[in-house]
N, C-alpha and C positions, 0 to 999 in steps of 0.2 A: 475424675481424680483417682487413676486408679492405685495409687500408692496408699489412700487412706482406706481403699478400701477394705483390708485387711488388718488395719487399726481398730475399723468400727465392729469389724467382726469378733474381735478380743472383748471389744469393749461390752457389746454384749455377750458375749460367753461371761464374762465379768461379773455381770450385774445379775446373769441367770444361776451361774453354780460357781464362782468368785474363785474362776481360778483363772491364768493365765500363760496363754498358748505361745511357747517359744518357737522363735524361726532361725533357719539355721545363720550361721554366720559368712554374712555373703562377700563381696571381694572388696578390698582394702579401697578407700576412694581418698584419702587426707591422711597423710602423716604429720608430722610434727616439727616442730625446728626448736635446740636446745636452748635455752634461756643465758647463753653465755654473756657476760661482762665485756661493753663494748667500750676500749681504748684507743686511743691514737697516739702513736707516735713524736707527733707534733705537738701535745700538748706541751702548754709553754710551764707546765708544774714541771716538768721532766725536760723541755725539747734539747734542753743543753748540756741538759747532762752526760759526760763522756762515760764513757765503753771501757773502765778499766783505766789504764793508764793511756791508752790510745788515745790520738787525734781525732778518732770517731766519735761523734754524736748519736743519742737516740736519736734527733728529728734525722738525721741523714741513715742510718743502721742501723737503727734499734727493733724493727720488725719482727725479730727470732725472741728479744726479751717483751716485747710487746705482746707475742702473742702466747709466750709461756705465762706471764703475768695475768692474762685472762682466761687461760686454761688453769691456773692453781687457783686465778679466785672464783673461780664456777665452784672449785671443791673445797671452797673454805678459807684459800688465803685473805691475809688481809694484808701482804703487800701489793700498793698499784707498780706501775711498772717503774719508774724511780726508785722505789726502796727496793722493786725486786735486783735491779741494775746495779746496785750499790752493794746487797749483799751478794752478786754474786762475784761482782771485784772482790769483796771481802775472805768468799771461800774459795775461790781458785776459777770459778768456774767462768771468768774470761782473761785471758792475755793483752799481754800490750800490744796485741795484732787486733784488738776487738772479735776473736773468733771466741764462741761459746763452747762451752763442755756441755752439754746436753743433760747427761749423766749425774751433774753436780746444781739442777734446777731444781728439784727435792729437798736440799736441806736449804740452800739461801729463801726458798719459798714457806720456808717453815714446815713443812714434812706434811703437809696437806695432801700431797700428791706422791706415788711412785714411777719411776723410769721405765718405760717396757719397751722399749727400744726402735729405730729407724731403719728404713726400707728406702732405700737410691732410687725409687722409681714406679710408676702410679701404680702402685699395688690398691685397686678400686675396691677390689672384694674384701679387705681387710676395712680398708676404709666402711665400706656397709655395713660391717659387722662391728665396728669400735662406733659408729653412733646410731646406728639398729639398738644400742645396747645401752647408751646415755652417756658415750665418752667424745668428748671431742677429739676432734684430730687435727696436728698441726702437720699441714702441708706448705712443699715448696714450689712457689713460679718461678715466674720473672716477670720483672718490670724494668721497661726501659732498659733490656738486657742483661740485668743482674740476677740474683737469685737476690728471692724476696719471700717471706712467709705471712701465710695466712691461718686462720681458727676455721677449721669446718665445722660446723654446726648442726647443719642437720641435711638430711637429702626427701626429693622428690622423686624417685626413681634415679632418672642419671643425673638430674640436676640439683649440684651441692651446694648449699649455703654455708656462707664465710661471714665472720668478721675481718675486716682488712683495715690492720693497725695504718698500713700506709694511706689510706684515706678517712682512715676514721669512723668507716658506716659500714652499716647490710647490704650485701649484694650477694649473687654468683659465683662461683669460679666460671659459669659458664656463659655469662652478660658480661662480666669483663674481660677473663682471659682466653675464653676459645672451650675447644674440646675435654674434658678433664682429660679422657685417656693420652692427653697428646701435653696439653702444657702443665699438668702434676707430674711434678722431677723429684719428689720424695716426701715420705711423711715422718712424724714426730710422733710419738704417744705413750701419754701419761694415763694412770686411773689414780683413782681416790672415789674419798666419797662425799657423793654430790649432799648440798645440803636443800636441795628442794625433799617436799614432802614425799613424791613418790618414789625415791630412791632410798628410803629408809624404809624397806620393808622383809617381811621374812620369805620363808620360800611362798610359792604361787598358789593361790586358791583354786583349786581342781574345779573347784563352784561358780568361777565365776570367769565372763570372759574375757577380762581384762584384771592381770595379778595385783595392779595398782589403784583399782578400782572395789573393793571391798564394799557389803551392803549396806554397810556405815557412811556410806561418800553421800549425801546429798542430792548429788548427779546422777546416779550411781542407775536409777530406772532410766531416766534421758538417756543416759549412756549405752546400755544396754539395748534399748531397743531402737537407735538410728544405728547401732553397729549392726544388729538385724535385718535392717533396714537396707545397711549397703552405705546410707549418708558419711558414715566417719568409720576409722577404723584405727589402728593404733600398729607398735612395731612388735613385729616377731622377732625373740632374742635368740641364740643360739641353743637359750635348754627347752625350748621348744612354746615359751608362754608368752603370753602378749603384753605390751603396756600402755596404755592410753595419754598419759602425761597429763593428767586434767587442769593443772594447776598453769601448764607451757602458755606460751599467747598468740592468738589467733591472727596471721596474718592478709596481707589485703589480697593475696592471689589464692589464699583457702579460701577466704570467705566467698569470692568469685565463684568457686568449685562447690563451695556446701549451699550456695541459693540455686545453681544450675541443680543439683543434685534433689534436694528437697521440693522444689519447685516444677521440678521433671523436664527442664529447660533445656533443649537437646543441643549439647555442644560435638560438633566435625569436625574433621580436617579441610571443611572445603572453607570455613569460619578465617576472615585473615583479620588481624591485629596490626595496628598503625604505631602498637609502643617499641620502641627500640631498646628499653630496658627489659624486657623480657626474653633478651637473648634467644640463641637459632632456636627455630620451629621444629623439634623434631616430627617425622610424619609418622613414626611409631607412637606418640605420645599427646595426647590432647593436654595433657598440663602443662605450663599457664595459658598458652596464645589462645584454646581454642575456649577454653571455660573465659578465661575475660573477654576475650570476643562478646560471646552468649550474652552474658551481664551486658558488657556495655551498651549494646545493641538490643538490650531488653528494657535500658535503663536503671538500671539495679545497680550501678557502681558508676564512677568516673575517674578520667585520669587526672593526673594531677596539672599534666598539660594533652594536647596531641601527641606528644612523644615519648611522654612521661607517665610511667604507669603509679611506680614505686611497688614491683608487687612484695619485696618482702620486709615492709616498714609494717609493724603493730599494728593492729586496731581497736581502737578502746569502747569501752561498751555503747557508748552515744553513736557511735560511728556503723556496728555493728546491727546497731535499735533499726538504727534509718535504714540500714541497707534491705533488713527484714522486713520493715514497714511497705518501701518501694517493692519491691519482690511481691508482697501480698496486695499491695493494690493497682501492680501492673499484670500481673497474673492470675488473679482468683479475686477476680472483679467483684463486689459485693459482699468477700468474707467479714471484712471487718467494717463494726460499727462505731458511726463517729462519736465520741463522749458528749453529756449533755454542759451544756456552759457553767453548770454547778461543780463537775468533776472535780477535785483538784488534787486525790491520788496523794500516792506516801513519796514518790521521788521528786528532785526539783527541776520543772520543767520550764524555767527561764531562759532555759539559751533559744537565742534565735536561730540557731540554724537547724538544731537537732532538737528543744524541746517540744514542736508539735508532734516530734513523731514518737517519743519518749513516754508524750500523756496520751496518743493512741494506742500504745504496745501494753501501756499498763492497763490502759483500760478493759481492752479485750482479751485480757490473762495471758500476754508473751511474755510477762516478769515476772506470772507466778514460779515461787519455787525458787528464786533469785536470795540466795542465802545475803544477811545483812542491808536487803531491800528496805529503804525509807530512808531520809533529809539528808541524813550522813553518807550514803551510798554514791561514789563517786563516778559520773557518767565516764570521767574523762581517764580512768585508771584503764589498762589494759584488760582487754576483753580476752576470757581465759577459755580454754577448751569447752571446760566443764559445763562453763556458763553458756559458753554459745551453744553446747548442747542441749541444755537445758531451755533455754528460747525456741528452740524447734522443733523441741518435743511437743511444749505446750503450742505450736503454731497446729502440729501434725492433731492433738488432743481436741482444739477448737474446730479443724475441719472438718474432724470426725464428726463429732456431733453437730455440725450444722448440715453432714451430709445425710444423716440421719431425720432431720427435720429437729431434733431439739432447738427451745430456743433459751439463746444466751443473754442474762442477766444480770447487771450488777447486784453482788452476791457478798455484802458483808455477815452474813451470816451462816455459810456455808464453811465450812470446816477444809484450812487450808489442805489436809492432806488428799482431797477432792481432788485434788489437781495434781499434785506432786508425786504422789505415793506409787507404792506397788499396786498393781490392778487386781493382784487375788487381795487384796487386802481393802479394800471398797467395800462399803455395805450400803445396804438399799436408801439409806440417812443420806450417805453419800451423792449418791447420785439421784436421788428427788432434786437437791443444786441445781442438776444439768437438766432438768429436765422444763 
């Protein structure tokens, strides 16, 4: 396991003179996708609603107010797309042509948002930079030969994620519409300010390697040292700092990428995928096809059919438990031990699908450090950055010391920060626990 090995050597550097040994920050492996408000046009709250005084419908044309309506309420609005459609008949900002003013979606959205203006044509590099930076971006395709707009979200290198008012769901621009550089015919973009936690922050901590990650976060050791690590990494913004998004939610083609990665699971190009949702292969880039390859073929994930992967649907923490569980007991045979029939742990491990592997995870400390852990803690809520960092760190924490020969105990008397905490901050109390 040669990835721990350099864990166990912190950890006793640790335990001998309680300080800890930082590694540089190695190359970006997971980014992120923006938490945006997903609408559809079709909904029957709105689908009838006309375009101004036009003959137009949202369910037929309303995709440019559909997706300004989820770009204002990422930043706060609290009209859906109906009241947004209605105020902007109100201020000018559509004709009895049903065409939109761009320019006048800032005051019908309640001034949550400002106009920064459009670009006739894939301008990609602006795009990178407007959700490198936490902005979505509204771009134009076509569908079925018209110009149709979509919400970009977030990107994997070339590959960008969209909300698509005209179907309603998470997909690609590049699983449904082709090339970006080829069928993006123009962008839209707003800023404001976001109301997730990490967007309300002051300038960047010179201290720390992620500006949104403060020693305050919880996560904040987890985090830190899989970005060390290599495991996760977060976005370069243009003033030169990083942001992790801890708070964003882990989807099922990350989570593919962070079990291959933690797990040392070696994904290629030569690796072929049977999902057709995961759009073209490029052979510069092993993300998605060749990391869910790894998985599936390791056992560690599945699709939802043969064809059907859904790489970029949520994944909630129950889902996350299991994927971790399988991972560790189809790859490091013997790390974890099974709980004794007395167990019965602070989370609720009734479901049949996912509670066995839930009262495994906990029993052998992959929950420790899970803020809000016990009866209330909801398996089925989306599984957030932070938290799945935090699950890995204490996977990477348990190898360690079992590769060391200690042996591991259930430990209700061992002092949670044993596990959680900074490692220059352990004393010999501490780690008697692990021993």
């Amino acid at each position: 396991m040669p990835r721990f090995a350099g864990l166990v050597a912190v950890c006793i550097a640790a335990l001998l003179t309680m300080l800890l040994v930082a590694g540089a920050l190695a190359q970006p492996v997971v980014a992120s996708q923006l938490d945006v408000p997903l609408w559809s046009q079709h909904d029957s709250r709105w689908s009838s609603v006309h375009l101004d005084g036009s003959s137009y419908t949202m369910a037929g044309s309303g995709c440019a107010v559909t997706s300004c309506a989820m770009v204002a309420a990422y930043f706060g609005s609290d009209k859906n797309p109906g009241e947004l459609c209605r105020a902007l008949g109100a201020n000018g900002g559509l004709d009895s042509q049903g065409r939109m003013y761009w320019e006048r979606v800032p005051g019908a959205a309640g001034g949550t948002i400002s106009y920064i203006g459009r670009w006739d044509y894939a301008y990609l590099a602006r795009i990178n930079q407007e959700v490198d930076a936490g902005y979505p971006v509204i771009a134009e395709v076509r569908l079925h030969g018209a110009s149709h707009f979509v919400v970009i979200t977030g990107r994997e290198g070339s590959t960008y994620h969209i909300n698509d008012p005209g179907f309603g769901d998470r997909t690609t621009v590049n699983a449904r519409y082709g090339n970006p550089g080829t069928v993006i015919h123009g962008i839209r973009i707003y800023h404001g300010q976001s109301s997730s936690p990490e967007s309300k922050l002051g300038p960047p901590d010179p201290n720390r390697i992620f500006a949104d990650v403060p020693a305050t976060n919880p996560y904040c050791a987890a985090i830190e040292e899989l970005a060390q690590d290599g495991v996760m990494s977060g976005y370069i913004l243009p003033d030169g700092s990083s942001r992790f998004q801890p708070s964003q939610p882990v989807l099922r083609a990350q989570t593919a990428k962070l079990m291959c990665g933690i797990f040392e699971l070696g994904a290629d190009e030569s690796l072929e995928s049977t999902f057709a949702d995961l759009g073209p292969d490029l052979p510069e880039s092993l993300y998605p096809h060749d990391y869910v390859a790894a998985a599936v073929t390791a056992g560690i994930i599945q699709g939802r059919s043969p064809e059907v992967f859904d790489p970029w649907s949520r994944v909630s923490r129950a889902q996350f438990v299991t994927m971790h569980v399988r991972s560790a007991e189809n790859l490091q045979l013997g790390l974890l031990a099974s709980p004794p029939d007395d167990f019965s742990g602070l989370v609720n491990h009734s479901d049949p699908v996912h509670g066995a592997n839930l009262r495994m995870a906990e029993y052998n400390g992959l929950l420790d450090g899970l803020i809000g852990l016990g009866r209330d803690w909801d398996p089925w809520a989306p599984c957030a950055r932070g938290e799945a960092a935090q699950m890995l760190h204490d996977w990477e924490l348990r190898s360690a010391r079992l590769e060391v020969g200690w042996i591991y105990e259930a430990r209700p008397q061992c002092p949670s920060e044993a596990f959680t905490g900074v490692l220059e901050n352990l004393t010999v109390e501490h780690f008697s626990c692990l021993l």
